[in-house]
N, C-alpha and C positions, 0 to 999 in steps of 0.2 A: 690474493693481491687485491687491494683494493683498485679504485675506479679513479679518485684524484687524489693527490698529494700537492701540498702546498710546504711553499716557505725553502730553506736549504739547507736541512738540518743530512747526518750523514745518509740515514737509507736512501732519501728521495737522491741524494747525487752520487749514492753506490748504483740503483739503478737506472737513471738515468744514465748514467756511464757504460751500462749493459745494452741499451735499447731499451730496454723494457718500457719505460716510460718514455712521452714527447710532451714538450710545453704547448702550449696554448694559448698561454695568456703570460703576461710576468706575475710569477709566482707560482702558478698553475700549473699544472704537470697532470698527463692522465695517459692510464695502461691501457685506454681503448685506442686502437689503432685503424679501424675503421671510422670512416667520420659520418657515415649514415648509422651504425652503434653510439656514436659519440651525441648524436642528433639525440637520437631515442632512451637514453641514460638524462642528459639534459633535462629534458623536458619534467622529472620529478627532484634530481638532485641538484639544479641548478640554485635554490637557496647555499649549498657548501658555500657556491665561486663565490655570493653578493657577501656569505659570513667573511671569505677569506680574501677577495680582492678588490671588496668594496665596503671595507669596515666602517668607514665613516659618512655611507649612505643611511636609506633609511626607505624600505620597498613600501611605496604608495600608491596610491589611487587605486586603480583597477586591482591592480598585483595583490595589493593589501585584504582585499577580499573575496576576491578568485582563489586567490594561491598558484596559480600557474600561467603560462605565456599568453599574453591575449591574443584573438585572429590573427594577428599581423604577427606571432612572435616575439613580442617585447616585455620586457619585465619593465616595471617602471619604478626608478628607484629617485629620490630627493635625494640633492648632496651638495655641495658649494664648487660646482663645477660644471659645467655641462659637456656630454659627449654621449657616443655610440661605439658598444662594443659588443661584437660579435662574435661569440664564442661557439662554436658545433654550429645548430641551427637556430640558436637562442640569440636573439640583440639586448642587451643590455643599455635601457635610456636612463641616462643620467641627466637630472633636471634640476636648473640650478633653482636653488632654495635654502632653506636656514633648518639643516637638519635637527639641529638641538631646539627650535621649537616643539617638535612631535614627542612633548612630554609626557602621553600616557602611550608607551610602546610596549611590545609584545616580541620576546626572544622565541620565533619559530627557525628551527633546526640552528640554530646558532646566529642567523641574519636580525637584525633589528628593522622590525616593520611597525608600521605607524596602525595606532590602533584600529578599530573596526566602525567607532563613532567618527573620527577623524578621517578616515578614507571613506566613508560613505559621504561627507559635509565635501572633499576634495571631488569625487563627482560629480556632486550637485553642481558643483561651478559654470560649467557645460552641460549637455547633451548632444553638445555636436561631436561625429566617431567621423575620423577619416582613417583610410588606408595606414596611413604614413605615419599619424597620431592616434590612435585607437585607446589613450589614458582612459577617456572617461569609460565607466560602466555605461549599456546604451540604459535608458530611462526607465524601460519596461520590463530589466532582468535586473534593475536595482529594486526597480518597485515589490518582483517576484520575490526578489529573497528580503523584503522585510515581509512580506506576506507569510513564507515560511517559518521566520525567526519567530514572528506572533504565535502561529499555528504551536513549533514545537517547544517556546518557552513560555507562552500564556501571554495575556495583556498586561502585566506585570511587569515582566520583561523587558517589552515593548518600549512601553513609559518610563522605565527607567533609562533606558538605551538613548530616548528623546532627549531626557532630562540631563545626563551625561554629555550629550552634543549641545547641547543647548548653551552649556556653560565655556565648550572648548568652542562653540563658534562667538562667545564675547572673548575671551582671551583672545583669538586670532582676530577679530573684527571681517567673520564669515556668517554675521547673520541672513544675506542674502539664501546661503547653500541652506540653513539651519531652516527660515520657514518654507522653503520647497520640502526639506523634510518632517517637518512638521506638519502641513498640509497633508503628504501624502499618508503618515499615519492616523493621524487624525480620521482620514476617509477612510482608510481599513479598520479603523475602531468606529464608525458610525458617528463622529460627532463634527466632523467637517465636509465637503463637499469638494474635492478638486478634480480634474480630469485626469484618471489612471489611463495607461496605456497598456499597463502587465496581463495578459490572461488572467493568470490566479488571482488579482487582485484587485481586477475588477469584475471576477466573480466574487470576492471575498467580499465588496462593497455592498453587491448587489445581495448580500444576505445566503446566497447556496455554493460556496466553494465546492472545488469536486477532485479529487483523484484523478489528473490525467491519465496517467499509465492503465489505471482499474480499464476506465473507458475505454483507453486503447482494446484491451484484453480481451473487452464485454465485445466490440467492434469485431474483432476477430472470432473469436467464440461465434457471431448471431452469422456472420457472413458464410461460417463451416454449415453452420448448421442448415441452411438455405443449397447447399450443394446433394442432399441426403432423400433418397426415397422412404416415405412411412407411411408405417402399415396402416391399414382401414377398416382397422376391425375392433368397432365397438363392443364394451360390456355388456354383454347379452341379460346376465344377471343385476345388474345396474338397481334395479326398482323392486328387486327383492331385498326386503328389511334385513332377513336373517344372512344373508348375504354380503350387507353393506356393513352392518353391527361387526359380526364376526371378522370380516377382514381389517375392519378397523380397529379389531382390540389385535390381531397380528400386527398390524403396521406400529401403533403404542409401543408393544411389546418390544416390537425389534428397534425401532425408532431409537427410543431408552436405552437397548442395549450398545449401541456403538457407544453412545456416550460414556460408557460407564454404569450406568445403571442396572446393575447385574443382578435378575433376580431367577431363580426355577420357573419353569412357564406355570406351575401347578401356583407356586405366589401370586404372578401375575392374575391369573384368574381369582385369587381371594378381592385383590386389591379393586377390580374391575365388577367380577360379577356379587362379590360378596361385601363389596363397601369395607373391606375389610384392613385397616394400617397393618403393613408389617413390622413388630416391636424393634423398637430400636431404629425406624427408617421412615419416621414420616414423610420428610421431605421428598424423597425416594418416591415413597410410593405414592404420594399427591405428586410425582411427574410423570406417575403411570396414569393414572387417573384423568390427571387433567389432559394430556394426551390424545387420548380415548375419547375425552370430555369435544375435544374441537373435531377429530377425525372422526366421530361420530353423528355430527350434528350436517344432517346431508343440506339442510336449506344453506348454509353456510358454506360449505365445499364444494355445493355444485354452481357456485355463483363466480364469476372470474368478475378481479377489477376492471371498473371501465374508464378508472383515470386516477393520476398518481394518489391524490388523497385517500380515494379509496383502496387504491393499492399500503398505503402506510397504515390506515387505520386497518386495515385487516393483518398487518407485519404487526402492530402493537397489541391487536386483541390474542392473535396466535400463540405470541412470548409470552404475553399476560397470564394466557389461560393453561403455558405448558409447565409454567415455573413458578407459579399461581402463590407459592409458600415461601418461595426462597428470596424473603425479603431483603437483602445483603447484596441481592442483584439485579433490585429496582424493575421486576417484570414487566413489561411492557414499554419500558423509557428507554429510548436510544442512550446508547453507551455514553460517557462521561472521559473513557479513559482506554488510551490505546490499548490492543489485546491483541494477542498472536499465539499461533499454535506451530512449534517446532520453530522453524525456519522461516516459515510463512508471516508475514507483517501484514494483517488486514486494516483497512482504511482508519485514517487519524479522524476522532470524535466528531470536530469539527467541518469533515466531507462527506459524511455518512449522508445527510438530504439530500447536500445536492449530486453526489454521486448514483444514490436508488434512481434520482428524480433523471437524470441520463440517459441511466440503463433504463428505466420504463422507457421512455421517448425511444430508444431502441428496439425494446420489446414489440413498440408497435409496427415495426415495419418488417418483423417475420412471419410468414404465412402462413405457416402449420400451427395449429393449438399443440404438438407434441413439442415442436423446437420451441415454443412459446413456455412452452412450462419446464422444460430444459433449461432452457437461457436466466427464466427469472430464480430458478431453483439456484444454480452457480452463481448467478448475480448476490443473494444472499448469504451463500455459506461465502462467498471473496471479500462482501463486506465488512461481513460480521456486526450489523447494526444494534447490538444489544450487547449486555457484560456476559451473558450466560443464556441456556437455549435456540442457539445461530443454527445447529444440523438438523434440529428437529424443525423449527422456525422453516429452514430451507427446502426441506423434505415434504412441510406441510404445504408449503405455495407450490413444489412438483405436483403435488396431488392434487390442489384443486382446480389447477388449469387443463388437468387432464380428464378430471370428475365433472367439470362443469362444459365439455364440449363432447363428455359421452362412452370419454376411453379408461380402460380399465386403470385402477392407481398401479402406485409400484412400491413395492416392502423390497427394502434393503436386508436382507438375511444376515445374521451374524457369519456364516459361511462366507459372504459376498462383501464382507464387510473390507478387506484389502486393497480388492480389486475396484469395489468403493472408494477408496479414499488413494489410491496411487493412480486413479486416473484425475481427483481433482488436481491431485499435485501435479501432473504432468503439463494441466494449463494453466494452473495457476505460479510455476518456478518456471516454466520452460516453456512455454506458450505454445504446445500442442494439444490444442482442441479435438483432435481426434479419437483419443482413447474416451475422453468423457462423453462422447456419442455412442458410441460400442456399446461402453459401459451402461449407459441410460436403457438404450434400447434394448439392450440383453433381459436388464431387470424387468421391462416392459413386457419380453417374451412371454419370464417363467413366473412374473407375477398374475397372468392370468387365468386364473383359475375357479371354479366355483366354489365360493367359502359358506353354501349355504347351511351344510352339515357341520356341524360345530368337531365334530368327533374323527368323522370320516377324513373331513381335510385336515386335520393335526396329525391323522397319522400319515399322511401324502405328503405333507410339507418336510416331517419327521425323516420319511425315506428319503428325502431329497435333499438331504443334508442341511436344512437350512439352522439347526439348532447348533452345528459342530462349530467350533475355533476353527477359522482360516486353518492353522498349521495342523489341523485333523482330517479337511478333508474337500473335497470341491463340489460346487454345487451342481444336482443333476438337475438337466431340463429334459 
């Protein structure tokens, strides 16, 4: 059974004749029989009633690009009438006006609503939000969503959007509404100056937009990690070469392999000790190489940034040097173009600065160098500030806020590689930070070990599972 029925053609007055259905409105009829269901049904279907009991409106202002009931409840529709009609917990404002002037309209769910250039110019008219009248959008959540509309359709968009309004506020003689919007794009594009009020938009002025939600995350994430006892025991072997070399062609190795980069660990030492391409894999094996090439290089690892610039310049040299060949994916240049893995939507191109430039600001107020190289580690695989090389990218700023206050790195094992990546998803979908502390510190455990014997530790890492597929086998500590 459906929800409403309209009009009085025979079912709707067979069941109605049953009970089944109750009127609500003239014409209107609906089979929910509770009115707090009736309430909570409203609230998305209520476009049917304006299609079917307010044909000759026209949903504007607010309504027009919200799409749903503002604070107060109210849809707000033009029509040549004026009233209020209350249907479940929905009010229906009917405001008189000339609904056959809202010549460029939009048929959502069967309702005619007034375009998106056209209700944006009908709030400019005001800024003043009462109770009672709540039509206009408030100033700084209209400002927000053209900030977005920029963001997700480019400046292109934008100016067309302008340029569209521009012509329906001379037909209507709204140029007042037109340059309030025209100022405030203008200043989201950098070539006007007007006083924003939007968060997003007057970061977006000020040149470094950012990811609220991310931030949120990062916030949570640094606050967990400030509740945690850690360990105090530095790499004893630290300042031995054959030691630091060695573990750093494991970290390469494995690094690579989550990615993809699946090579025999007997390859991998061609490509590392033997300078040697594997046929048919250059690009491959220059991301073993170059790898190696950064995680090697200890003046560089054992140095933590001491402020955002150098924090980015050492993010652009890392990507540079790990993907060094793979010129299709701009090495070292912040991404261009949203990127997502699974499910996961990492930050829009345009937040990526000012979003890193947050989380450092955050980074500075955790007190452990372990939660410090935790926090900025996630902070970059959530990003995802580049087209390609982000885990390795993320893995290598783990390691050198670890490297450079004295404690041992951490090699993610192909064995560890699940339990890797289902705890970033646990705080990155579900925002529990818990398991990626576990997770961190676990690898912290069984990565410490002396790598100074090239031979001796491959066969120790070898026992302990760390070469098998997750689904072979679990890693021993």
């Amino acid at each position: 059974m459906n929800y409403f029925y309209f009009g009085s053609d025979s079912e709707r007055r067979k069941l109605s004749a049953e009970g089944k259905i109750r009127k609500i409105y003239m014409g209107v009829y609906t089979s929910i029989q509770d009115d707090k269901e009736l309430g909570r049904v409203m609230s998305y279907q209520w476009p049917l009633i304006v299609a079917h009991a307010f044909k000759n409106s026209v949903i504007s202002y607010r309504s027009a690009i919200e799409f749903q009931p503002s604070p107060a409840n109210y849809i707000y529709l033009v029509s040549k009438q004026s009233k209020t009609v209350e249907i479940g917990e929905v009010k229906f404002k009917l405001i008189r006006g000339t609904p056959e002037s809202f010549s460029n309209r939009r048929a959502l769910m069967g309702a005619q609503t007034a375009s998106l250039e056209r209700a944006f110019l009908d709030s400019l008219i005001s800024s003043k939000v009462k109770v009672s009248d709540d039509r206009y959008l408030p100033i700084d959540e209209l400002e927000d969503r053209l900030e977005k509309m920029m963001t997700e359709l480019g400046e292109d968009a934008i100016n067309s959007f302008r340029d569209k309004s521009k012509i329906i506020s001379e037909e209507l003689n709204m140029l007042g509404s037109w340059t309030r919007l025209d100022g405030i794009i203008g200043t989201l594009l950098g070539s006007k100056d007007v006083e924003l009020h939007g968060k997003r938009s007057i970061q977006r002025a000020a040149g470094l937009p950012l990811d609220e939600k991310k931030v949120e995350l990062f916030w949570l994430l640094a606050n967990h990690l400030e509740t945690i006892y850690y360990p105090d025991n530095p790499d004893i072997n630290l300042n031995n070469r054959e030691h630091f070399e060695n573990k750093a062609f494991f970290e390469s190795y494995f690094s690579n392999y989550i990615e993809g980069t699946v090579f025999l660990i007997e390859e991998a030492e061609q490509i590392v000790f033997d300078k040697k391409e594997i046929e048919n894999r250059v690009n491959d094996s220059h991301d073993i190489s170059g790898t190696f090439h950064i995680v090697s290089d200890k003046s560089f690892m054992t140095t933590s940034s001491r402020s955002f610039s150098e924090f980015t310049e050492s993010l652009r040299l890392i990507n540079k040097t790990v993907i060094s060949t793979r010129f299709d994916k701009f090495p070292g240049e912040f991404k261009k173009r949203e990127n997502r893995a699974g499910n996961t939507v990492f930050v829009h191109p345009d937040y990526v600065e000012g979003t890193l430039k947050s989380a450092f600001e955050i980074s500075g107020t955790i007190s452990h160098p372990i939660a410090r190289g935790l926090f900025l580690s996630f902070v970059v695989s959530e990003v995802h500030p580049f087209a390609d090389g982000n885990g390795r990218t993320c893995r290598i700023i783990l390691n050198r806020e670890l490297l450079s206050a004295g404690f041992s790195s951490i090699i993610i094992p192909t064995v560890y590689r699940e339990d890797y990546l289902l705890a970033l998803r646990a705080l990155s979908r579900k925002g529990r930070p818990a398991p990626v502390a576990r997770m961190f510190l676990r690898a912290l455990r069984f990565s410490q070990l002396d790598f100074t014997n090239y031979q001796k530790v491959k066969k120790e890492i070898s026992k302990r599972n760390w070469f098998l597929e997750p689904d072979e086998g679990k890693i021993v500590e």
